[in-house]
C-alpha positions in Angstrom: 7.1 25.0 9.4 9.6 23.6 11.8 13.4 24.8 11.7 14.5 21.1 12.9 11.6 18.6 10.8 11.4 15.4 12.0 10.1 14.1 8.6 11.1 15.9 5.4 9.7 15.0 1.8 10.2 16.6 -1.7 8.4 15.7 -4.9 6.4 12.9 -3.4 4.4 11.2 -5.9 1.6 8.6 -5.9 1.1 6.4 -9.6 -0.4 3.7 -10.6 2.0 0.6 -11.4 0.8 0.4 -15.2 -1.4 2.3 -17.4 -2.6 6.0 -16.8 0.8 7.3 -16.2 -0.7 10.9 -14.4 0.2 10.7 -10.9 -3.0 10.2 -8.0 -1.2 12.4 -5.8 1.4 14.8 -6.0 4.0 16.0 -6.6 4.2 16.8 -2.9 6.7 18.9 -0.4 6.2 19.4 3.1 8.1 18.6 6.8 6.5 17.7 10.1 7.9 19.4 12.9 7.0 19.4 16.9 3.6 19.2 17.7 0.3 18.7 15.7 0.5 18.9 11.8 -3.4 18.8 10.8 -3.8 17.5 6.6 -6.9 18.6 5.7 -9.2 18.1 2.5 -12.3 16.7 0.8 -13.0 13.1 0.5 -10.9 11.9 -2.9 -8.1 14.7 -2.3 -5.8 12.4 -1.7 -4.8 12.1 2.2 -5.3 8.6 3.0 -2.5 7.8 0.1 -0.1 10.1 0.8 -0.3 8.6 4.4 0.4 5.0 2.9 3.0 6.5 0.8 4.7 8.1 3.9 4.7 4.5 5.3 4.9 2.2 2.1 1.6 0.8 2.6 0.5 1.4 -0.7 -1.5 -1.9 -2.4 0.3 -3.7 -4.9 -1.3 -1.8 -8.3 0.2 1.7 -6.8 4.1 3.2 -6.1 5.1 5.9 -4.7 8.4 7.6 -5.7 10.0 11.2 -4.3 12.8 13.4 -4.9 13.7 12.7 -0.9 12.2 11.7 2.1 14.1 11.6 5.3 13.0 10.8 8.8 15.1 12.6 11.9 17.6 12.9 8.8 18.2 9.4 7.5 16.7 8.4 3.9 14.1 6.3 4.0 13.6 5.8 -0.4 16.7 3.6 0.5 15.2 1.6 3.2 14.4 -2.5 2.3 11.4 -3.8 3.7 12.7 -5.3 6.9 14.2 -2.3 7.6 10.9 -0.5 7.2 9.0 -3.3 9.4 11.1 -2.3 12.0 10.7 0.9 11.6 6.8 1.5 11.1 5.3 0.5 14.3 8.2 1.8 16.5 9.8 5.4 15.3 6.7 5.8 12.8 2.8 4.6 14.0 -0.6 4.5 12.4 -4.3 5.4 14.1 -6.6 4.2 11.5 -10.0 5.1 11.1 -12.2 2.3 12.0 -11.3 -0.3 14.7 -14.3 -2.6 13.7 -11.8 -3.3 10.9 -8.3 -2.5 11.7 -8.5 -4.6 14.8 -8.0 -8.9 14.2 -11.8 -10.1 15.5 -10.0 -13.2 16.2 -7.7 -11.9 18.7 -8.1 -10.5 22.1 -7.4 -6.9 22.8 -4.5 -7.9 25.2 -3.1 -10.4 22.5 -2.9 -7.4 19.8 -1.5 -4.4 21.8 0.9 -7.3 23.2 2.0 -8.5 19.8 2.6 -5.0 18.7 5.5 -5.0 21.4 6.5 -8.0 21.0 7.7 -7.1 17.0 10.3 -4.1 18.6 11.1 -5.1 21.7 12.6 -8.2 23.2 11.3 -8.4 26.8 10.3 -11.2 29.6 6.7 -12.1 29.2 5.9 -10.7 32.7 7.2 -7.3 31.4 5.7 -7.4 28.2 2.6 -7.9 30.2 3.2 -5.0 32.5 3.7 -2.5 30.1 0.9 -3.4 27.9 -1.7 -3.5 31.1 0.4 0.4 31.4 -0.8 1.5 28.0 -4.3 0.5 28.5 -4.2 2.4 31.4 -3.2 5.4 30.2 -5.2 5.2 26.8 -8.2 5.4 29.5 -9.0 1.8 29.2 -11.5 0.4 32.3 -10.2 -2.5 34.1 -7.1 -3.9 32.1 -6.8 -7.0 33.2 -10.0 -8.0 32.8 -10.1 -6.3 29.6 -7.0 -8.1 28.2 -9.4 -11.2 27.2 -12.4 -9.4 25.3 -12.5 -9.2 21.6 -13.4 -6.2 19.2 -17.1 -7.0 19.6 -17.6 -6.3 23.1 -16.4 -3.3 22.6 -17.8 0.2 22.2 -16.4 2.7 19.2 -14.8 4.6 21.5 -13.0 1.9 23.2 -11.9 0.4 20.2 -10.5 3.6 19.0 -8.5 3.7 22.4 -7.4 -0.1 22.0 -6.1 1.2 18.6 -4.1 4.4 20.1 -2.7 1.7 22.7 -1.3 -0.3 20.1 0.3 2.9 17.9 1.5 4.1 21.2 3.1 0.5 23.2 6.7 1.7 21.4 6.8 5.4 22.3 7.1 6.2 18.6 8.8 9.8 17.5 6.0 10.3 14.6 2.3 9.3 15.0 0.2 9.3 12.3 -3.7 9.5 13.1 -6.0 8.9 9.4 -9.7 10.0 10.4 -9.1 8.4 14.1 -12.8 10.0 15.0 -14.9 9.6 12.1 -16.6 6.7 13.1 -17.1 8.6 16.4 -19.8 10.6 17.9 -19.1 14.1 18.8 -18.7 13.6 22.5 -16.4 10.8 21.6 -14.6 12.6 18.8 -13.9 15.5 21.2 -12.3 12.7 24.3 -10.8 10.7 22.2 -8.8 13.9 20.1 -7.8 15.2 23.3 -6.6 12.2 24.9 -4.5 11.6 21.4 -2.9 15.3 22.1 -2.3 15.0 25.5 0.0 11.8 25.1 1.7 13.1 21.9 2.9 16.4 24.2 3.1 13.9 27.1 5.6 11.6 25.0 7.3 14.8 23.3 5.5 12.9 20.0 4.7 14.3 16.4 1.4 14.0 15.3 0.5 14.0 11.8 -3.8 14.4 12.4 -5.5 13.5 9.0 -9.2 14.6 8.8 -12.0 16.6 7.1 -13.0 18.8 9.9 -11.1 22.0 9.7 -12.7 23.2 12.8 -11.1 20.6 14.8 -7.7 20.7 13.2 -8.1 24.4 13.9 -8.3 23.9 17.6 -5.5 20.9 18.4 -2.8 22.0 15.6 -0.2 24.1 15.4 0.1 23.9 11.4 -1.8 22.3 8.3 -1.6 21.6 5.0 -4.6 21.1 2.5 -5.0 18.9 -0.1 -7.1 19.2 -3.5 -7.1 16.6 -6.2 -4.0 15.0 -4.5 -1.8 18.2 -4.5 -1.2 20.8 -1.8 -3.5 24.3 -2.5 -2.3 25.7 0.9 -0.4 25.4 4.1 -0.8 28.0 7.2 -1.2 28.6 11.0 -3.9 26.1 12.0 -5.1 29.0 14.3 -5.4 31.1 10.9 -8.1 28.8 9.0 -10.9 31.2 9.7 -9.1 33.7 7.8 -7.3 32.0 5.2 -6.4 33.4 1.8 -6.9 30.8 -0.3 -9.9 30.4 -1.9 -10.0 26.4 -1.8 -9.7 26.8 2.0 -11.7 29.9 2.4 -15.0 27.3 0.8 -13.7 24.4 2.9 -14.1 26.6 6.1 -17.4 28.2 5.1 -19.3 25.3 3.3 -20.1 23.3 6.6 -23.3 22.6 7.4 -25.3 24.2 10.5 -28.5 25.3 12.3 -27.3 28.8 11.3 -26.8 27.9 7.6 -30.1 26.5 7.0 -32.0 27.1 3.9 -28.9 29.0 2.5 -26.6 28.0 -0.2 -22.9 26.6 0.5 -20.0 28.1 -0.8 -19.1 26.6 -4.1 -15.1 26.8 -5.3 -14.2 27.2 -8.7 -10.8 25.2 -9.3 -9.9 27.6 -11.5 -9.3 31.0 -9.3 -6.1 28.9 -7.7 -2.9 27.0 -8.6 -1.6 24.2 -6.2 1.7 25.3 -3.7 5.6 24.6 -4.2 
């Protein structure tokens, strides 16, 4: 991983407030350097709440506690939640899956990648106007300013995804943090959307912390990833190096998808028993 990590955590652990005491993820080390960090896994392995936990977002019947957790070297387990308002949203941002419901249906697009700036930066109106018209450029969003006063519902997946990676992106954040931001996506779509995403993470010197399912995809944008089983880490490697992976979780992850070439042939099935999770 990176020499210099721009988020370091040790012993991160997801648990349920009261009752079954066994933690729902973790425990959990890893750091997030420069460039593309892929977490990959099944569905129910655990990376949408370690995401939440990264950014206490957890609902109320869940905590998360760790051993550390620094951003750019300052503690964040120490942080109250004003402080992390101000933080999340400007140093720290979140692409969620779905804009049909991460996006207010009740508010214009302008309104909402406006009001995302307006939390972390005090600026004239005119400005504020400016720079948001800016990030809907750049995001590849047609005709800003007439744009500014649709809603979620005239708008296509793909557009709403871009709306979305406007609003994580308005306060140049150090760390963005991208949870399935294609699923909902066709593959043409998946493919723009993923490489506009990369291009302005290198173009902003940004981390990107890309969550998904797809190894094949995390294979060609990343640098590194980590994979998740039953909320604990079973491997970490070279991105580049998921074809020919050791472990045998990510060895059937790779080779268990689906194809024209796999037809009428049986999918690799992993036995949790041939491998214990990583330090």
């Amino acid at each position: 991983m990176a020499e210099h990590p721009l988020l370091r955590v040790e012993q991160l652990e997801v648990r349920r407030r009261h009752g079954d005491a066994t933690p729902l993820v973790g425990p959990l080390s890893f750091e997030i350097g420069p460039g593309a960090t892929g977490l990959v896994g099944e569905s129910g392995s655990g990376k949408s709440l370690t995401v939440r936990a990264l950014l206490q977002l957890l609902p109320p019947s869940l905590q998360s506690h760790s051993r550390c957790m620094q951003f750019d070297g300052h503690e964040l387990s120490t942080l109250r939640e004003r402080q992390w308002q101000a933080l999340r949203g400007a140093d720290m941002a979140l692409v969620m899956q779905d804009p049909r419901h991460a996006l207010n249906p009740r508010l214009s697009i302008g309104t909402q990648i406006d009001e995302a700036l307006r939390l972390h930066a005090r600026l004239p109106r005119a400005e504020r106007r400016e720079r948001v018209l800016a990030a809907m450029h750049e995001v590849g969003l047609p005709q800003p300013r007439q744009l500014w006063t649709h809603y979620p519902h005239q708008l296509s997946g793909g557009m709403g995804q871009r709306v979305m990676l406007a609003i994580a992106l308005i306060n140049r954040p150090r760390l963005l943090i991208a949870d399935e931001p294609t699923s909902a996506l066709d593959t043409h779509l998946r493919d723009q959307v993923l490489e506009l995403m990369m291009h302005l993470a290198d173009a902003h010197g940004m981390s990107l912390l890309l969550i998904s399912h797809d190894l094949p995809l995390v294979a060609r944008h990343c640098r590194d990833v980590l994979v998740m089983y039953r909320g604990r880490l079973v491997d970490r490697c070279a991105a580049a190096a998921l074809d020919t992976a050791t472990s045998p979780y990510t060895r059937a992850l790779w080779h268990c998808r689906p194809s024209g070439d796999t037809h009428g042939q049986l999918l690799p099935v992993f036995d949790p028993a041939q491998m214990d999770p990583v330090a």
